[in-house]
DRENKE-500563 format. One record per atom (N, C-alpha, C, O, CB): x, y, z. Coordinates in pm, whole numbers, padded with zeros to 5 digits, always signed. Glycine has a CB too. Example, Ala and Ser with C-alpha at 12.3 -4.5 7.8 and 13.67 -1.06 7.14 Angstrom:
BEGIN
+01319-00569+00780
+01230-00450+00780
+01320-00330+00780
+01424-00332+00846
+01131-00447+00905
+01285-00225+00708
+01367-00106+00714
+01290+00003+00787
+01341+00114+00804
+01408-00060+00572
//
This chain:
BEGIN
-07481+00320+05213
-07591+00240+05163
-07678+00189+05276
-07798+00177+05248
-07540+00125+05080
-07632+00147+05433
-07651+00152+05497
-07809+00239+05580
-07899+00201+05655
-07546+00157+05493
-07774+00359+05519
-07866+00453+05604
-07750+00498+05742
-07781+00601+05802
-08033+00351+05664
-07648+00438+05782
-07603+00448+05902
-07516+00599+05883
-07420+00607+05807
-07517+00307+05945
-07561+00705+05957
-07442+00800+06000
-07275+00741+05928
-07251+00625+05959
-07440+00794+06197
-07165+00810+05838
-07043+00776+05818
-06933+00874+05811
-06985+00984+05827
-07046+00711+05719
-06805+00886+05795
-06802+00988+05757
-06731+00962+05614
-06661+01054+05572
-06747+01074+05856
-06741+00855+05543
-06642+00857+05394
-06790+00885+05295
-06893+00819+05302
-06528+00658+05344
-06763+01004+05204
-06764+01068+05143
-06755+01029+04957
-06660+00968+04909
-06686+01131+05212
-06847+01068+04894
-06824+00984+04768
-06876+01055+04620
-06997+01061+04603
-06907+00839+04793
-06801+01098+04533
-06769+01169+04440
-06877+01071+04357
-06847+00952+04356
-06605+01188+04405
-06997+01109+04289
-07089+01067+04224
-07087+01217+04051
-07056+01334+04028
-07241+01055+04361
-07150+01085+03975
-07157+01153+03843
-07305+01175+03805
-07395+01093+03822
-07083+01068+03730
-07318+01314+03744
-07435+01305+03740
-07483+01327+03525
-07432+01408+03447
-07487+01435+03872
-07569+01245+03501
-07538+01255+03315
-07625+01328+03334
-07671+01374+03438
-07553+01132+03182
-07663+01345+03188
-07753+01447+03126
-07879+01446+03121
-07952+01544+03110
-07731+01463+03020
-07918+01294+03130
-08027+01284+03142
-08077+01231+03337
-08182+01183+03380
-08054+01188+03012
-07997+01254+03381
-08022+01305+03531
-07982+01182+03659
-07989+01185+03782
-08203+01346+03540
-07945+01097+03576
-07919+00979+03643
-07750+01017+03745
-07654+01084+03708
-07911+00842+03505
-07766+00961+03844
-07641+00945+03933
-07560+00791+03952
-07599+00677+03974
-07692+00992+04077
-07442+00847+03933
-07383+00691+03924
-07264+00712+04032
-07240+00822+04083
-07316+00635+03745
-07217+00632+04050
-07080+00621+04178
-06922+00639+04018
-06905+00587+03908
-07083+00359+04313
-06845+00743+04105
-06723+00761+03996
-06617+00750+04056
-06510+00801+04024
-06711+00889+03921
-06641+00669+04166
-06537+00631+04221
-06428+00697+04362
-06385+00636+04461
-06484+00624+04113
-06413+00810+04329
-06334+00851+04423
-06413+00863+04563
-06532+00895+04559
-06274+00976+04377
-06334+00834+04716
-06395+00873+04789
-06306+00941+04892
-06183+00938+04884
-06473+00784+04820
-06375+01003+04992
-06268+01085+05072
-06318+01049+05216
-06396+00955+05227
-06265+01265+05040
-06269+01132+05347
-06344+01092+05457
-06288+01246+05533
-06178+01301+05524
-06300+00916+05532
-06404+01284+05605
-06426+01405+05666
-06479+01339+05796
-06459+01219+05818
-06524+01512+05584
-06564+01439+05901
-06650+01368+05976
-06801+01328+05971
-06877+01366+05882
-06636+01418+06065
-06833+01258+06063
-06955+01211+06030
-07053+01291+06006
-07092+01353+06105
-06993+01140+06110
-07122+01318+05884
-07195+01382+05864
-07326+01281+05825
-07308+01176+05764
-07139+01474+05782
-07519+01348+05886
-07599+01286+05907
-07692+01348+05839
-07795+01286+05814
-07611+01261+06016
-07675+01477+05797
-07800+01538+05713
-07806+01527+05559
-07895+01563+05482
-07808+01689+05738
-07649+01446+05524
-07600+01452+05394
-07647+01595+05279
-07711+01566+05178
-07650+01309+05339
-07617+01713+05302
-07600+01859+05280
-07503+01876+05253
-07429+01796+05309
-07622+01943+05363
-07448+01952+05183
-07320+01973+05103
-07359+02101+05062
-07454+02108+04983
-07282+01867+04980
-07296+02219+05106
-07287+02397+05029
-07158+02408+05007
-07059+02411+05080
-07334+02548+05130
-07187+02417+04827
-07100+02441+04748
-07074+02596+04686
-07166+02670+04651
-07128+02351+04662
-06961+02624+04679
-06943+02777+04610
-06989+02779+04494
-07016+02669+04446
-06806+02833+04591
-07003+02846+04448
-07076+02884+04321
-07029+02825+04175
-07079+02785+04070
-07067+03033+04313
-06925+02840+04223
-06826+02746+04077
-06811+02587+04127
-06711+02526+04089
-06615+02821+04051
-06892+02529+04197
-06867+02412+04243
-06709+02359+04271
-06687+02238+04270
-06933+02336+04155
-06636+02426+04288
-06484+02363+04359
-06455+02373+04449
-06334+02356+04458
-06376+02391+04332
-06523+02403+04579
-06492+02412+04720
-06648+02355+04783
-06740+02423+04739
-06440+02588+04769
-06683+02267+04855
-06757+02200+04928
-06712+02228+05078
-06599+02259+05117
-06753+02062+04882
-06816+02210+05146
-06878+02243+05323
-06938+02168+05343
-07017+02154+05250
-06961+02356+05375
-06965+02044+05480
-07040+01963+05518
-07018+01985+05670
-06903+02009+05707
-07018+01834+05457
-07123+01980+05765
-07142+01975+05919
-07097+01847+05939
-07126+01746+05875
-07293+01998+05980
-07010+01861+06047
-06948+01718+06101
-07050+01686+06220
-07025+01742+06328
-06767+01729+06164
-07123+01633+06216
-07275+01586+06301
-07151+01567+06473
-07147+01628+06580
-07390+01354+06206
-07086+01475+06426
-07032+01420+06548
-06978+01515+06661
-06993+01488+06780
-06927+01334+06510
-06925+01607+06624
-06859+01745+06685
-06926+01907+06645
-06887+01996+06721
-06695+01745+06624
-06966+01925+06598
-07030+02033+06543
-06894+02134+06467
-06898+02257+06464
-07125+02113+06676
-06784+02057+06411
-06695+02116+06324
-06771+02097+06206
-06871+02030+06179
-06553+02059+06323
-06669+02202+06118
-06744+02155+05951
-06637+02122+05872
-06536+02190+05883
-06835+02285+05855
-06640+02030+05793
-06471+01975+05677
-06539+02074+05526
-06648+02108+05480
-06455+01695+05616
-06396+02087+05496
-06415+02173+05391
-06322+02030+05298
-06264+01932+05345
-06341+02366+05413
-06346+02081+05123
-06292+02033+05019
-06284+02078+04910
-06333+02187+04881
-06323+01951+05002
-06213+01994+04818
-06205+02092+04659
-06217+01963+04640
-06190+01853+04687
-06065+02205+04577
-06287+02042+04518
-06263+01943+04370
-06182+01996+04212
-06209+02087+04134
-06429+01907+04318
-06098+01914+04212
-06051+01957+04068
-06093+01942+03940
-06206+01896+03927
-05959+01919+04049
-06020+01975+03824
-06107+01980+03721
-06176+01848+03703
-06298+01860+03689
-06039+02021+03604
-06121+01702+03700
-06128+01582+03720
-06214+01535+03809
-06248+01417+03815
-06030+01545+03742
-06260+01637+03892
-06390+01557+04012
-06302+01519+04135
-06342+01540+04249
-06481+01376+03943
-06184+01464+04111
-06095+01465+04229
-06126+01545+04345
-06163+01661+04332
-05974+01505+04192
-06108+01467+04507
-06208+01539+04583
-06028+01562+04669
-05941+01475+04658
-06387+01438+04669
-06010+01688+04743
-05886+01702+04827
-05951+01763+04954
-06019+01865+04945
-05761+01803+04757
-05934+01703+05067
-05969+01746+05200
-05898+01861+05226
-05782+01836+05258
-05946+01648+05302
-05923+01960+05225
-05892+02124+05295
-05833+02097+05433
-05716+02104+05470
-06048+02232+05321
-05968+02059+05514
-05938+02060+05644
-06082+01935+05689
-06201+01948+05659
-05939+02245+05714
-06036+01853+05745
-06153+01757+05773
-06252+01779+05892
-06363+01726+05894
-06095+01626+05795
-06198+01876+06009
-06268+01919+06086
-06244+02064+06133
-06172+02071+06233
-06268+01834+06169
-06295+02195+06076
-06232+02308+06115
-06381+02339+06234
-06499+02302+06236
-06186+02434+05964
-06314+02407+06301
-06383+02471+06418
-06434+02622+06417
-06350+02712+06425
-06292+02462+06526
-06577+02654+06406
-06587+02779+06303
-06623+02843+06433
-06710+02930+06429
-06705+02787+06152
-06573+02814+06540
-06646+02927+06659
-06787+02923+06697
-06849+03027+06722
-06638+03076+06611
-06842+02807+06702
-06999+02749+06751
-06986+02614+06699
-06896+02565+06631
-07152+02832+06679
-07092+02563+06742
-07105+02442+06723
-07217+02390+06602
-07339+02382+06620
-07130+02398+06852
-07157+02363+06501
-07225+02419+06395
-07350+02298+06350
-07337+02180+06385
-07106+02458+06269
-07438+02333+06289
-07585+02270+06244
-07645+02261+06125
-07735+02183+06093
-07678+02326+06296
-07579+02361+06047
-07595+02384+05911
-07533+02456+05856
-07478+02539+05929
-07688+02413+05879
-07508+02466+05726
-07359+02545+05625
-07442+02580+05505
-07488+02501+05422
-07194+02418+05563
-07454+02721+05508
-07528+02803+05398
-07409+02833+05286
-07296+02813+05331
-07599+02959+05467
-07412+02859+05201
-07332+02926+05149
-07374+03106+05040
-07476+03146+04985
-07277+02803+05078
-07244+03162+05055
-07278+03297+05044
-07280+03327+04874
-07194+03266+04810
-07164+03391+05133
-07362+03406+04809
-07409+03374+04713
-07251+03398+04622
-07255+03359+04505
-07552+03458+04685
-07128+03453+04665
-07006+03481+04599
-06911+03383+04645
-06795+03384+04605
-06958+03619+04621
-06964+03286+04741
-06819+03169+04721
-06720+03248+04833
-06607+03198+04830
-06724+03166+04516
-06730+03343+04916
-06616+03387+04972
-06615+03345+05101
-06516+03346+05173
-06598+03521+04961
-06744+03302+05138
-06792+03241+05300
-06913+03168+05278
-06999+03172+05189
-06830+03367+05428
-06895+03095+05388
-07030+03013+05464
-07042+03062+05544
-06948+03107+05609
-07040+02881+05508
-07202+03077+05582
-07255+03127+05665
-07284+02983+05750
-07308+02882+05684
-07363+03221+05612
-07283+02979+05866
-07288+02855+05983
-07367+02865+06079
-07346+02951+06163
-07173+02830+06054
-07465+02786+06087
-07563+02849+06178
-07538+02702+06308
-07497+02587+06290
-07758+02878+06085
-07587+02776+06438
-07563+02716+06579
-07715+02649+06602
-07795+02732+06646
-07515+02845+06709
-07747+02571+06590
-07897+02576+06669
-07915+02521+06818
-07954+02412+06859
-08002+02488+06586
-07872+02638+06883
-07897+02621+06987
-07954+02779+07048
-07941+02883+06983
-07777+02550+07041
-08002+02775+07151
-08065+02895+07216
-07946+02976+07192
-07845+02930+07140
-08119+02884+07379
-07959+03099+07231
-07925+03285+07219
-07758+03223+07281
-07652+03185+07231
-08059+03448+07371
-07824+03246+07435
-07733+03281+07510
-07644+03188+07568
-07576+03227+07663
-07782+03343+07588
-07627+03017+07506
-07529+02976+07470
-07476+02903+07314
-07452+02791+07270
-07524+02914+07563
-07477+03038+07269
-07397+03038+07135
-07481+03026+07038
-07434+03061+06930
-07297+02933+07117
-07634+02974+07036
-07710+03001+06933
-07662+03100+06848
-07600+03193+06897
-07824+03029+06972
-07683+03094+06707
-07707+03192+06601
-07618+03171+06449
-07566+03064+06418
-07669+03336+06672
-07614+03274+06379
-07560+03261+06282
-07396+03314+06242
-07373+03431+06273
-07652+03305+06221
-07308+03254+06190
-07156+03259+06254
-07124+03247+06055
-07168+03194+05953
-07086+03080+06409
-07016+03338+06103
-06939+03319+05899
-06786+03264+05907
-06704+03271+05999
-06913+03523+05786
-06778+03219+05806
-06639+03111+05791
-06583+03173+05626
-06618+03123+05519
-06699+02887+05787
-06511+03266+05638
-06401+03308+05492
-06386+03167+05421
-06399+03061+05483
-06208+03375+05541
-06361+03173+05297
-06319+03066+05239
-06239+03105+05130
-06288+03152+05028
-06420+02983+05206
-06087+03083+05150
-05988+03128+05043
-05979+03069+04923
-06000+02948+04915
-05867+03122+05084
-05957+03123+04844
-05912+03073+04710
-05894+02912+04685
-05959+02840+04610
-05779+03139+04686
-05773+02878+04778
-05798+02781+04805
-05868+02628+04903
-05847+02509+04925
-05743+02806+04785
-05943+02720+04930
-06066+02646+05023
-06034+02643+05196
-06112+02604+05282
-06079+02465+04969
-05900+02697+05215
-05877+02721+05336
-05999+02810+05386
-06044+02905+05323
-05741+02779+05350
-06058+02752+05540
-06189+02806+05602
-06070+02922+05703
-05948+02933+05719
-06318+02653+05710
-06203+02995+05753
-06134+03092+05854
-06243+03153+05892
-06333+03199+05822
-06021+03194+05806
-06223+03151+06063
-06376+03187+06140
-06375+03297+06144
-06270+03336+06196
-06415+03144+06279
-06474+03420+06099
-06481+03558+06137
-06543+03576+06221
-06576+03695+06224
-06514+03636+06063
-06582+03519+06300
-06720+03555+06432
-06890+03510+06380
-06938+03440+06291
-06729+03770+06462
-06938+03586+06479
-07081+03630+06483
-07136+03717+06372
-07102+03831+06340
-07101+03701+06604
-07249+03618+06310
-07323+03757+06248
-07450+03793+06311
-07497+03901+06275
-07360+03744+06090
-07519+03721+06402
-07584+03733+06420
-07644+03663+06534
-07670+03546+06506
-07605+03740+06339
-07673+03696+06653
-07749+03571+06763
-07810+03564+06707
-07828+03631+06606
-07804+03569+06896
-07911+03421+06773
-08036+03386+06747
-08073+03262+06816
-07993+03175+06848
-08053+03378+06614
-08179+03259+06835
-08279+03149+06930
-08311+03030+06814
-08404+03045+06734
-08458+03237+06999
-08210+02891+06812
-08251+02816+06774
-08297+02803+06592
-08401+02758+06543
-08327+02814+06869
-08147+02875+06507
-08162+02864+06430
-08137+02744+06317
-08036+02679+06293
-08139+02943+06436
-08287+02742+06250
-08270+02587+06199
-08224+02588+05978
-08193+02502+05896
-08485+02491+06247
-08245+02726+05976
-08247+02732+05854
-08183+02852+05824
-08163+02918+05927
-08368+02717+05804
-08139+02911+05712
-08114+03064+05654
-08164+03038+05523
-08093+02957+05463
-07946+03128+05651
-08267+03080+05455
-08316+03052+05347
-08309+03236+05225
-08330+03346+05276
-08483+02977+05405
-08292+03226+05146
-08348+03375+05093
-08478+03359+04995
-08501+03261+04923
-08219+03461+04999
-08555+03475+05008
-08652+03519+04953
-08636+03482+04785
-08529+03483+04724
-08661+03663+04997
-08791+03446+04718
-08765+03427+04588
-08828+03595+04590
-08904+03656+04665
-08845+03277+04494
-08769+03621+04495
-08766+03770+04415
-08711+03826+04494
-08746+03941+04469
-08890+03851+04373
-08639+03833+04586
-08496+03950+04698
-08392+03906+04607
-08391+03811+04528
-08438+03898+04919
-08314+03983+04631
-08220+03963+04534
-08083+03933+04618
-08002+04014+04662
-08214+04092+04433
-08083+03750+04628
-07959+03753+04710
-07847+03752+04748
-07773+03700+04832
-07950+03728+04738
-07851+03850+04636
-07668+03941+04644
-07673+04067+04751
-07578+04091+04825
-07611+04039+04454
-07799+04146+04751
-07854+04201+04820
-07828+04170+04964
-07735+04231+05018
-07958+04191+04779
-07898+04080+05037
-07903+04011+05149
-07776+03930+05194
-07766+03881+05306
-08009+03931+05133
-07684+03923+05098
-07573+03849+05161
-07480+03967+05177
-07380+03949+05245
-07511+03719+05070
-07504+04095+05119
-07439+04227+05139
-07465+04272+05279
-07384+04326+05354
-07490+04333+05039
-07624+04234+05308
-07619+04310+05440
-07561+04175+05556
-07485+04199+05651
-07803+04385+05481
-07612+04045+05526
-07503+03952+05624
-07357+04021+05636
-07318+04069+05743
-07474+03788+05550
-07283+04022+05525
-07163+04118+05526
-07105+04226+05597
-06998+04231+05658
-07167+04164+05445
-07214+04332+05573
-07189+04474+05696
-07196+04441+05802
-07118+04491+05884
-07281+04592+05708
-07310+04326+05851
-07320+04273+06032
-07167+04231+06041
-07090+04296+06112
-07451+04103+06081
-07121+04112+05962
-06993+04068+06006
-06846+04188+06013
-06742+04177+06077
-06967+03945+05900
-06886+04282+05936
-06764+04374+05857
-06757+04492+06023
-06651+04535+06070
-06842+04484+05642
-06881+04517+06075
-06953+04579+06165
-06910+04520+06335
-06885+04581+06439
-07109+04552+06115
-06915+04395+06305
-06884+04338+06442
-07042+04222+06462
-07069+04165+06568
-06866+04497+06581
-07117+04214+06344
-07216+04155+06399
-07324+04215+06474
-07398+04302+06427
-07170+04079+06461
-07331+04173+06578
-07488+04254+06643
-07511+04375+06625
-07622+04424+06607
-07511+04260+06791
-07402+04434+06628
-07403+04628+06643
-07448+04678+06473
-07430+04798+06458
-07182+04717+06693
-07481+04634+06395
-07497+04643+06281
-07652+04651+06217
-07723+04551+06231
-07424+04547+06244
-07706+04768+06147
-07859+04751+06146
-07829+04635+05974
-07737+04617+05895
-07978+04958+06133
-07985+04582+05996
-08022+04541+05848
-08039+04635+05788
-08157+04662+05767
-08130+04466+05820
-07958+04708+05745
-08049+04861+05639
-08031+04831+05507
-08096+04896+05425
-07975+05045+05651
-07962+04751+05473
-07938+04711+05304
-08031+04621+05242
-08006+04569+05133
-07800+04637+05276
-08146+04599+05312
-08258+04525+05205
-08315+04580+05149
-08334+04694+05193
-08350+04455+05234
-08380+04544+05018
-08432+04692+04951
-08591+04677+05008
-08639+04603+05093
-08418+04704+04741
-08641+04767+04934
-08743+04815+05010
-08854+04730+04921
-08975+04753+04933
-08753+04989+05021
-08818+04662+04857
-08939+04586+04789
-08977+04431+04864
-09067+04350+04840
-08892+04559+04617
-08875+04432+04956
-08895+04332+05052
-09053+04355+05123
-09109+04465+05118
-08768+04344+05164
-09145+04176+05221
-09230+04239+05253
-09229+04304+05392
-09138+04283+05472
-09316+04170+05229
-09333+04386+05418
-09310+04413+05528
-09236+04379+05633
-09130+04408+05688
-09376+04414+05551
-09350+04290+05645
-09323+04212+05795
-09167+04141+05768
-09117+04133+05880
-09466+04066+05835
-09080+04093+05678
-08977+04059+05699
-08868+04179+05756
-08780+04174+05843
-08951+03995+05585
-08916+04294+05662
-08839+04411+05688
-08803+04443+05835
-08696+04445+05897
-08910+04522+05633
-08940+04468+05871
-08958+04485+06055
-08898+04392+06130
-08828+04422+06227
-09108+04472+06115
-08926+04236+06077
-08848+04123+06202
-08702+04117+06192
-08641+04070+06288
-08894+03950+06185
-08621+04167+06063
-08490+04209+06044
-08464+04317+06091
-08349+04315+06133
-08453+04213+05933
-08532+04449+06110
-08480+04563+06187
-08444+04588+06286
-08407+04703+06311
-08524+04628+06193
//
């Protein structure tokens, strides 16, 4: 309420007609400052950047909203800035923002069944990445297929060739 950087964490309800209320439960991960939360698709596994360290805490929620800490600070192999999530719930994508050539770029984190994280590497350098956004009308099952082959590939050594071709140009080319 504060505004201040924290790291406890707080299970809010949201009704129907759109209002948010406090439901009580709370948990504590690390300090997180952008208050961002990427959730899997079925909403039962949550990702937040731990501002303080550049780890990220993972969680579940059960049927009940009940929140269970996974891991409160996992270490995804960079120092992480932001937590995308992949349009199937099986990874976060983790981006570094920092320059190339120390550790900048975009990095993937497995996420098991049961919300256990697990670092797969690099998908990608990059200079100071602040966002991973997808295209409206790409289809981003599409695009998280070709994130996929980079990681499945080794990352860099891997072309973008799986976007379709209705993409625009110029994205096509700055991905090639």
């Amino acid at each position: 309420a504060s505004g201040s950087p924290a790291s406890v964490f707080e299970v809010l309800t949201l009704s129907a007609s759109g209002s948010l209320s406090a439901s009580g439960p709370t948990f504590e991960m690390g300090r997180g400052t952008l208050g961002e939360i990427a959730f899997t698709p079925d909403g039962l596994v949550g990702v937040a950047v731990n501002d303080d360290d550049g780890t990220i805490g993972v969680f579940t929620l059960d049927a009940a909203g009940t929140p269970t800490v996974v891991q409160a600070r996992f270490d995804p192999g960079a120092y992480a800035s932001r937590v995308v999530m992949d349009s199937s719930g099986e990874r976060v994508f983790v981006l570094s923002s920092q320059w190339a050539d120390v550790g900048g770029g975009i990095y993937s984190v497995a996420i098991g069944c049961d919300g256990s994280p697990s670092a797969e590497g690099t998908v990608s350098a990059a200079k100071l990445p602040y966002t991973l956004d997808f295209l409206p009308g790409a289809p981003r099952e599409t695009i998280d297929a070709a994130l996929r082959a980079r990681i499945a590939a080794g990352g860099r050594r891997a072309a973008w060739t799986l976007l379709p071709d209705a993409l625009p140009e110029r994205l096509r080319r700055a991905l090639a």
